[in-house]
C-alpha positions as CSV (number, residue, x, y, z in Angstrom):
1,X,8.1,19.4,-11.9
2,X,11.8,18.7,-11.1
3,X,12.6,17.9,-7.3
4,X,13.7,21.4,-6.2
5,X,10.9,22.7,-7.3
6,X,8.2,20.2,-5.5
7,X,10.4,21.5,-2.2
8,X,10.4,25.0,-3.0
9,X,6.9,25.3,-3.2
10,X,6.3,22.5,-0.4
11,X,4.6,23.5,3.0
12,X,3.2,21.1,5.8
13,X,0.0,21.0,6.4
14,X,-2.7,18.4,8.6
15,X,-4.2,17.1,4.7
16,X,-0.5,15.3,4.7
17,X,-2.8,13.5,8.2
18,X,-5.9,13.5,6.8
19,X,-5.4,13.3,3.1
20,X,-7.8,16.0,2.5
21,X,-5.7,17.1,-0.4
22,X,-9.2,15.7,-2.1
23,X,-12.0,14.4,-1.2
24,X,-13.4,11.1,-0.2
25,X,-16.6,11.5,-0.4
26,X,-17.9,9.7,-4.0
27,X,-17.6,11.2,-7.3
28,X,-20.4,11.1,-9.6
29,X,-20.6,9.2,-12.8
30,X,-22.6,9.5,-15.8
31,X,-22.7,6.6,-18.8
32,X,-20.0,7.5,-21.1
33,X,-17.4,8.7,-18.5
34,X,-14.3,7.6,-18.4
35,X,-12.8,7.1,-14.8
36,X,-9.5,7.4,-14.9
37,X,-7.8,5.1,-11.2
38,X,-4.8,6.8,-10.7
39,X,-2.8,3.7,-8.5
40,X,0.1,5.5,-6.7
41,X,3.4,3.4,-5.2
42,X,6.8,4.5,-4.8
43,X,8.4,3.0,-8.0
44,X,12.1,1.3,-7.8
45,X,15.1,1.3,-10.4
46,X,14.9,-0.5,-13.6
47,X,18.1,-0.7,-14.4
48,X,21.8,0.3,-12.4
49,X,22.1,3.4,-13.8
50,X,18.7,4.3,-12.2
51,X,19.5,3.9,-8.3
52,X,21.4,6.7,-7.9
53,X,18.7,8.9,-9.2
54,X,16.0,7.0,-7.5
55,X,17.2,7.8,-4.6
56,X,17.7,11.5,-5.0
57,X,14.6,11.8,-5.8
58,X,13.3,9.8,-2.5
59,X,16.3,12.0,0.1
60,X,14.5,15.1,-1.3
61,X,10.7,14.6,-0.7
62,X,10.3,16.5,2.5
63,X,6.6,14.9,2.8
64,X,8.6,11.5,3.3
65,X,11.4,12.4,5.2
66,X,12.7,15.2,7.3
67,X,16.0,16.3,6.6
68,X,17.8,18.8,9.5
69,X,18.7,21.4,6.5
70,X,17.0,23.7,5.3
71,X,15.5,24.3,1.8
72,X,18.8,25.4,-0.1
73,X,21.1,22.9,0.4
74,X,19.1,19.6,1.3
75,X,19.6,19.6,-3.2
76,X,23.0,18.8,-2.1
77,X,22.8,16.9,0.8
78,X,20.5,14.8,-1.0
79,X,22.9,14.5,-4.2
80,X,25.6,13.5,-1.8
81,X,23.7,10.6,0.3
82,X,22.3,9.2,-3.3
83,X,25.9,9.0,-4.4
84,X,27.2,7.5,-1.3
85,X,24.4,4.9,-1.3
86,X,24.1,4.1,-5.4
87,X,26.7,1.6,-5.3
88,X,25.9,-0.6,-1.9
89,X,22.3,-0.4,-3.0
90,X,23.0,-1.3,-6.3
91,X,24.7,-4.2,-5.2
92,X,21.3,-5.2,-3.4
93,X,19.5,-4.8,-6.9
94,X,21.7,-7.1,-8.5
95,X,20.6,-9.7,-5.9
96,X,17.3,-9.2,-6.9
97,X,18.0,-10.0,-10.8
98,X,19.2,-6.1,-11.1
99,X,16.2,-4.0,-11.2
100,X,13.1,-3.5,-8.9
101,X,10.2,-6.2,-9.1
102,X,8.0,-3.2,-8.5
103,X,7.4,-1.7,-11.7
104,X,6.3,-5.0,-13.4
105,X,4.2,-5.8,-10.8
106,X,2.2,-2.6,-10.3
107,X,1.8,-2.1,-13.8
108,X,0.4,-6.6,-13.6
109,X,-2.3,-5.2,-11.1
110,X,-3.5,-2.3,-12.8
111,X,-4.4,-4.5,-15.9
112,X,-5.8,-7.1,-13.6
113,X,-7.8,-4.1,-12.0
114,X,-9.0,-2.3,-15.1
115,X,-10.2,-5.8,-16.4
116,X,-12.2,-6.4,-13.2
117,X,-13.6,-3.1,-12.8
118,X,-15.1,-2.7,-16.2
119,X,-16.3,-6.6,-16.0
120,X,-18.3,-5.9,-12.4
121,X,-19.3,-2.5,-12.7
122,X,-18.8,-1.1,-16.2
123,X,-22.5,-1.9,-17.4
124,X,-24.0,-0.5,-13.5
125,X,-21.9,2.8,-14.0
126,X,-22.2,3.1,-17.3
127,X,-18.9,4.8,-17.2
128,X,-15.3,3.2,-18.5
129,X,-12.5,3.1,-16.1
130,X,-9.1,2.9,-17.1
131,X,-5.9,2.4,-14.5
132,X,-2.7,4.5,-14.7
133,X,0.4,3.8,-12.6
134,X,1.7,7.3,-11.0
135,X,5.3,6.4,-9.0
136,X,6.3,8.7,-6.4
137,X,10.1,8.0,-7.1
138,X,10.7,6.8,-10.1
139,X,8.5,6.2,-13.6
140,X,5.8,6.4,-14.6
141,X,5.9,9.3,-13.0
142,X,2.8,11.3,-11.9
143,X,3.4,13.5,-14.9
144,X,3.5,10.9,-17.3
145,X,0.1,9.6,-15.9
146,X,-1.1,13.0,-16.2
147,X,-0.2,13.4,-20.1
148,X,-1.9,9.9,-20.6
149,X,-5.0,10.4,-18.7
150,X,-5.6,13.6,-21.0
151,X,-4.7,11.8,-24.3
152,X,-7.5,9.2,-23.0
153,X,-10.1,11.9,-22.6
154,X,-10.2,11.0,-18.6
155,X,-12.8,13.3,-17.2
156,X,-13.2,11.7,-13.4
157,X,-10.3,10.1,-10.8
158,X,-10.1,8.0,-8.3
159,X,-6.8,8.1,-6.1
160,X,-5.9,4.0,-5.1
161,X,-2.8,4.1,-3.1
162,X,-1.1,0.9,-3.2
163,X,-0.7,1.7,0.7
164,X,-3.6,0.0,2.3
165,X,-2.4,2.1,5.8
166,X,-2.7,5.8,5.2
167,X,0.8,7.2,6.3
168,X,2.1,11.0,5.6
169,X,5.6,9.5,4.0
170,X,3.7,7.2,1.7
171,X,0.0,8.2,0.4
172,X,0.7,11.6,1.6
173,X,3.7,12.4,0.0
174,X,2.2,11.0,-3.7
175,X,-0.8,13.4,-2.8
176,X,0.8,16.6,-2.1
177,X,3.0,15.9,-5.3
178,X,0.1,15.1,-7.0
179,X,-1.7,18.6,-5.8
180,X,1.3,20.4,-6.3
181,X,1.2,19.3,-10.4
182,X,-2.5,20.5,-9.9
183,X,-2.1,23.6,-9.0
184,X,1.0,24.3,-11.1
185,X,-0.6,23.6,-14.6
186,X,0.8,20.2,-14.9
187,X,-2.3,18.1,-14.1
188,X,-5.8,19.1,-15.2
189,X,-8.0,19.4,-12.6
190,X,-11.0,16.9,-12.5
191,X,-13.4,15.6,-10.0
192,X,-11.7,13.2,-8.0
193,X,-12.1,11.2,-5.1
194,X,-9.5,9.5,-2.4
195,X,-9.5,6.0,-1.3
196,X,-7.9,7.1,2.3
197,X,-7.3,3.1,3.4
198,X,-8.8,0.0,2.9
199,X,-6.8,-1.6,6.4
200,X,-9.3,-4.3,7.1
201,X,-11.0,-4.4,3.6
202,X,-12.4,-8.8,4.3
203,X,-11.1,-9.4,0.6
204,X,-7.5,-7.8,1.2
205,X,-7.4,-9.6,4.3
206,X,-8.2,-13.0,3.4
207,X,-5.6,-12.6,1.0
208,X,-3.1,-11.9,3.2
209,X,-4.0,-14.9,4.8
210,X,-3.6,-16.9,1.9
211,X,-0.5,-16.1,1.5
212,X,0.4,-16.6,5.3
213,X,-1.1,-20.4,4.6
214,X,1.1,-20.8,1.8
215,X,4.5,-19.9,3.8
216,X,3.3,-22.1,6.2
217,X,3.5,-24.8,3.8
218,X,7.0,-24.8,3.6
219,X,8.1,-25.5,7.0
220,X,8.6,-29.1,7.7
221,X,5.4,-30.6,9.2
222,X,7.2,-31.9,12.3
223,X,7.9,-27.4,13.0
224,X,4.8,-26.4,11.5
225,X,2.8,-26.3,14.6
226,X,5.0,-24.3,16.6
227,X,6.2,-21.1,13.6
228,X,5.9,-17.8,14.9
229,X,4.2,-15.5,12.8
230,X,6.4,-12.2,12.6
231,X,4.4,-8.9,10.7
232,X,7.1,-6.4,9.3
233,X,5.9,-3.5,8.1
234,X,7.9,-0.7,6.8
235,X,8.7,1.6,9.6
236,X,8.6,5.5,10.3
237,X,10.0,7.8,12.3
238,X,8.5,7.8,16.0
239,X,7.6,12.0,15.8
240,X,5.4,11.0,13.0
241,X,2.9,9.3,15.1
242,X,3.8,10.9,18.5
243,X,3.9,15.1,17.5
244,X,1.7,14.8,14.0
245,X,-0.4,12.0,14.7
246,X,0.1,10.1,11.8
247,X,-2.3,7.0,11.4
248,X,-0.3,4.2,10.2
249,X,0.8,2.3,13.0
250,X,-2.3,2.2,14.2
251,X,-3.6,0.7,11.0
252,X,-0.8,-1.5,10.5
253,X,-1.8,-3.1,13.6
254,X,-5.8,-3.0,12.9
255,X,-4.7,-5.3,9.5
256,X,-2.8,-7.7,12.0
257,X,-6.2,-7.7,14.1
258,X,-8.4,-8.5,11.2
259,X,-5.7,-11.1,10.3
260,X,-5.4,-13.0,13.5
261,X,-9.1,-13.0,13.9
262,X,-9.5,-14.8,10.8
263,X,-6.9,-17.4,11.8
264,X,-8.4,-17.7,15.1
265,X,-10.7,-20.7,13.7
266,X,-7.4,-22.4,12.1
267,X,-4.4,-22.2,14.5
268,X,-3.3,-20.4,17.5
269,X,0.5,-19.7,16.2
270,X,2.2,-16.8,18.2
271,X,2.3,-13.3,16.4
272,X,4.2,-10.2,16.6
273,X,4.6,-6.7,14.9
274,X,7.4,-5.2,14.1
275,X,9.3,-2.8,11.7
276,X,12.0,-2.6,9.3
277,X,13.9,-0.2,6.8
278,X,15.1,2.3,9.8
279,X,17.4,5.1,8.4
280,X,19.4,7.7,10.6
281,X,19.4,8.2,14.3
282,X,16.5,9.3,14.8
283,X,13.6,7.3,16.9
284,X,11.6,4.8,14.5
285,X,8.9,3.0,15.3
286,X,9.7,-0.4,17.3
287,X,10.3,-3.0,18.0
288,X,12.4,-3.5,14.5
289,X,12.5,-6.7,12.8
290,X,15.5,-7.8,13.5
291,X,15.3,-6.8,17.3
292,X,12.2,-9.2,17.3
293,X,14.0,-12.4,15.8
294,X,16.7,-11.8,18.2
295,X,14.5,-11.7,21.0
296,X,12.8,-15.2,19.7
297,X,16.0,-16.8,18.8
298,X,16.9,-16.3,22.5
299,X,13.3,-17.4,24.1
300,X,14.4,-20.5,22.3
301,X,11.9,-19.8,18.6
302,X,14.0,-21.9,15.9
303,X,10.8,-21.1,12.8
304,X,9.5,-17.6,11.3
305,X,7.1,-17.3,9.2
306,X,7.7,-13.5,7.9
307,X,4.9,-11.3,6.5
308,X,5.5,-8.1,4.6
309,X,1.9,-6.4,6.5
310,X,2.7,-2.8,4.9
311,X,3.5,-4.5,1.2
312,X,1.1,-5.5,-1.9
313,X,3.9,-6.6,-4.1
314,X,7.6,-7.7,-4.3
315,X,10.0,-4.9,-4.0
316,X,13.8,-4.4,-2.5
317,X,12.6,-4.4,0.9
318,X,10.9,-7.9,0.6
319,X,13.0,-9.6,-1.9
320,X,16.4,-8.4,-0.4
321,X,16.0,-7.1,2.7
322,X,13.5,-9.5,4.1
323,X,14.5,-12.7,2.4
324,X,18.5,-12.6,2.3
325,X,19.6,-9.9,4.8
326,X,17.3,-10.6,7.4
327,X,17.5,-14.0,6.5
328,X,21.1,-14.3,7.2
329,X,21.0,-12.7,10.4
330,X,18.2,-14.3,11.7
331,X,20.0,-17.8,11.1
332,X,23.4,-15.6,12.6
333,X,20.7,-15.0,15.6
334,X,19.5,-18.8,16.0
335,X,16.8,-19.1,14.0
336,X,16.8,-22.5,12.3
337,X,13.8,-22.2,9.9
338,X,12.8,-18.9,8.6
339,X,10.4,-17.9,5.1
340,X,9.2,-15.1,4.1
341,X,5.9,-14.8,2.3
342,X,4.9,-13.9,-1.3
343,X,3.6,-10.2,-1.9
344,X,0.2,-10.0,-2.9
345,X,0.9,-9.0,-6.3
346,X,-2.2,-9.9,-8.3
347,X,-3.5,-12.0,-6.1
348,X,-7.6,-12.3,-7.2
349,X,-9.3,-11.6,-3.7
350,X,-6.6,-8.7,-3.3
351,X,-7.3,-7.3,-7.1
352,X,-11.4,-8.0,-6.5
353,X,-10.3,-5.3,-3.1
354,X,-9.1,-3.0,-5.1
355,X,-12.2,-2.8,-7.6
356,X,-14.8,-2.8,-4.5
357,X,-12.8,0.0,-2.8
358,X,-12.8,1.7,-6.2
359,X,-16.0,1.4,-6.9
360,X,-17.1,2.3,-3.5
361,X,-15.6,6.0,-4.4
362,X,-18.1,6.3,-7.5
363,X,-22.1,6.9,-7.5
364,X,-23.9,6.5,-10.3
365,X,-26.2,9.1,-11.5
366,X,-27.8,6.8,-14.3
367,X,-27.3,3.0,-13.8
368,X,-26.4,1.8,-17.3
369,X,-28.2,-1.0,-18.5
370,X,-26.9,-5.1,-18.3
371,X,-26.8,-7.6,-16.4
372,X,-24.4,-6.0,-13.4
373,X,-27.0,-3.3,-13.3
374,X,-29.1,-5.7,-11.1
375,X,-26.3,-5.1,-8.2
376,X,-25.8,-2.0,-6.4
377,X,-22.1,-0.3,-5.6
378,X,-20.2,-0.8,-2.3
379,X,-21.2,1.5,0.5
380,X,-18.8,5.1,0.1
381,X,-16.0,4.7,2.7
382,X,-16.4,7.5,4.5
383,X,-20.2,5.9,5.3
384,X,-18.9,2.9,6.6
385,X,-18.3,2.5,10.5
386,X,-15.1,2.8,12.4
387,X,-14.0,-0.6,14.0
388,X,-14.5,0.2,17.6
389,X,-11.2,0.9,19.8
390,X,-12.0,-1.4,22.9
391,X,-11.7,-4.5,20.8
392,X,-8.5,-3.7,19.3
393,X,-6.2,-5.7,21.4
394,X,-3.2,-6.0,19.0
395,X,-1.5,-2.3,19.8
396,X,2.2,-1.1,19.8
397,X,4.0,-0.4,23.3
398,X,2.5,3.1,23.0
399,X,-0.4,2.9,21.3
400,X,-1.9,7.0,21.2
401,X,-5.5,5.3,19.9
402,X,-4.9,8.0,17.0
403,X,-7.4,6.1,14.6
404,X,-9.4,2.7,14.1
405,X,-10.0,1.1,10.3
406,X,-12.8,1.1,8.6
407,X,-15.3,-1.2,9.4
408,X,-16.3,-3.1,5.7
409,X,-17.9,-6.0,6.7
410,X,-21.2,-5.0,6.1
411,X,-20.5,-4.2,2.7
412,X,-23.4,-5.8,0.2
413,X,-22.7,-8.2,-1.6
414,X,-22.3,-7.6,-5.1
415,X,-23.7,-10.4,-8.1
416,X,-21.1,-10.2,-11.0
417,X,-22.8,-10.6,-14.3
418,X,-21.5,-14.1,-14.6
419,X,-22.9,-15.1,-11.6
420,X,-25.9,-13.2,-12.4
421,X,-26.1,-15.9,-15.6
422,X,-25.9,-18.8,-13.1
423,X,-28.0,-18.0,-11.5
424,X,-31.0,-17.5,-13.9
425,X,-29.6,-20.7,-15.8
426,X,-30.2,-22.3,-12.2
427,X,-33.4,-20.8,-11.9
């Protein structure tokens, strides 16, 4: 399905809110399926030639970004503001080694995924699973995940945004695509099910916190103790939240919660949220980044610890826009030590997440046999509490209360067949 034709047949709706495009609730597998997880992210260029499409192809979703034209022209508006842009954003590729980090990286976690879901719960399902990358923007596409899925003999899907804070412009726009391809033909209908968010998943979390101890490491111990911790997430217009009620900042800031309540036994460094990537004049969601390290540069902060909230891997706006243009003008701004932190790439607890909130979307209708088949599944997500509002403290300026994460820390705990072996060897 070629661009024009996703916005010809394009129509807003609330399931770009509530991502009811499918549904959450678990689908059911049988030994001998094969579940195909479909992990969706926005892609990036892999080579120069590639930005200028790349971006045409971002300018023209109308689930991401609202364009004051209509229909007709936006084609070429959007051809116009991709050619403008190629060559400035090309140079900030060739910073980056020339291509987008992204597509490695995704395509390093869906290995690591597929190897961890058929290790823990292959022999309880009874069912293979198999991970395809779908990229909104670039390839894989969604189509070519499609064709692959049917050449594998897929016959049930779970949906894994790589967004762990359900937004309209991100998991929304891959899902409307990917129901638009549905109902055109292009994409075989199966029984599927939606991980919505995983916000506060403990696992994803921790891991983020990992990484956060890491960056801390590379201030000089005589700073250390006095780093402000700075969460940028990507930002979105303001209308998204304020007219359509759009989750995401509300669960961008439930992750910071869940963050700062785990460090709450370690340190008590000074945090703040903010948000980056602002294009146009319309209203974005604030404070930006860049607003925020001025602001701390002038209360007298000299160290920054940046973390990429909204991000699970290296991409342009980490490895360029966080780490050498921000960079720059933070130290223009004052700042004297500033780092940014690693993406979560494949981090284990972050990959072991993924499975659980994977698996979480599946019930088996005939446990298979083996030693996993002594644990039972995560809890469904929609099952699983909502964190209660009252004690969310970390909120924006003008919080609406639109949503709270769920609540996974009651999930069971699941033995893996190897510690399963342990412990009888123990016993």
């Amino acid at each position: 399905m070629t661009a024009r034709e996703f916005l010809k047949a394009y129509h807003y709706d609330e399931r770009l809110i509530t991502g009811g495009y499918y549904l959450q609730e678990p689908v059911a597998v049988e030994p001998g399926d094969r579940v195909g997880v479909v992990m969706m992210n926005l892609g990036g260029p892999m080579k120069e030639e590639d930005v200028e499409p790349f971006l045409y192809n971002q300018f023209m979703d109308p689930a991401a970004s609202d364009l004051p034209v209509p229909k007709r022209p936006r084609h070429w508006l959007s051809r116009l503001i991709a050619k403008k842009r190629a060559q400035s954003v090309g140079e900030d590729y060739k910073m980056i080694g020339g291509n987008s980090p992204i597509n490695q990286l995704t395509r390093e976690q869906a290995v690591s995924l597929e190897t961890r879901l058929n290790e823990r719960y292959g022999a309880l399902t009874g069912a293979q699973f198999r991970t395809y990358v779908a990229m909104r923007y670039w390839k894989p596409s969604s189509e070519n995940c499609a064709r692959q899925m049917e050449a594998d003999g897929i016959n049930k899907v779970v949906l894994l945004p790589l967004y762990p804070q359900y937004s309209k412009t991100t998991t929304g726009a891959s899902l409307v695509y990917w129901k638009a391809l549905e109902e055109a033909g292009e994409l075989q209908a199966r029984p599927t099910s939606l991980v919505y968010e995983y916000a506060t998943h403990p696992l994803y979390v921790q891991a983020l916190n990992e990484r956060i101890c890491e960056g801390l490491q590379r201030f000089p111990h005589s700073v250390r103790n006095r780093v402000h911790l700075v969460f940028s997430a990507q930002g979105t217009p303001a209308k998204e939240m304020k007219q359509r009620r759009d989750p995401y900042c509300c669960l961008v800031h439930s992750t910071v919660q869940a963050v700062m309540d785990l460090r709450a036994e370690k340190d008590d460094l000074p945090f703040h949220v903010a948000f980056q990537g602002k294009i146009g004049p319309a209203e974005w969601l604030t404070p930006s980044t860049l607003d925020t390290l001025k602001a701390l540069a002038e209360e007298g902060g000299k160290a920054v610890l940046i973390i990429p909230v909204a991000f699970v891997s290296d991409h342009i706006e980490t490895a360029y826009e966080l780490d050498i243009k921000v960079r720059e003008e933070a130290q223009q701004a004052g700042i004297e030590h500033y780092e940014v932190t690693r993406g979560l790439n494949s981090h284990p607890l972050f990959i072991e997440a993924l499975a659980e909130a994977v698996a979480a979307q599946v019930s088996a209708t005939r446990p298979g046999e083996g030693d996993g088949a002594v644990a039972a599944l995560p809890q469904p997500i929609p099952s699983l509490p909502r964190r209660k509002a009252k004690h969310r403290s970390v909120r924006c300026h003008q919080c609406l209360c639109i949503t709270e994460a769920h609540c996974w820390d009651r999930q069971q705990a699941i033995a893996t067949p190897d510690e399963v072996r342990r412990d009888r060897n123990a016993a």
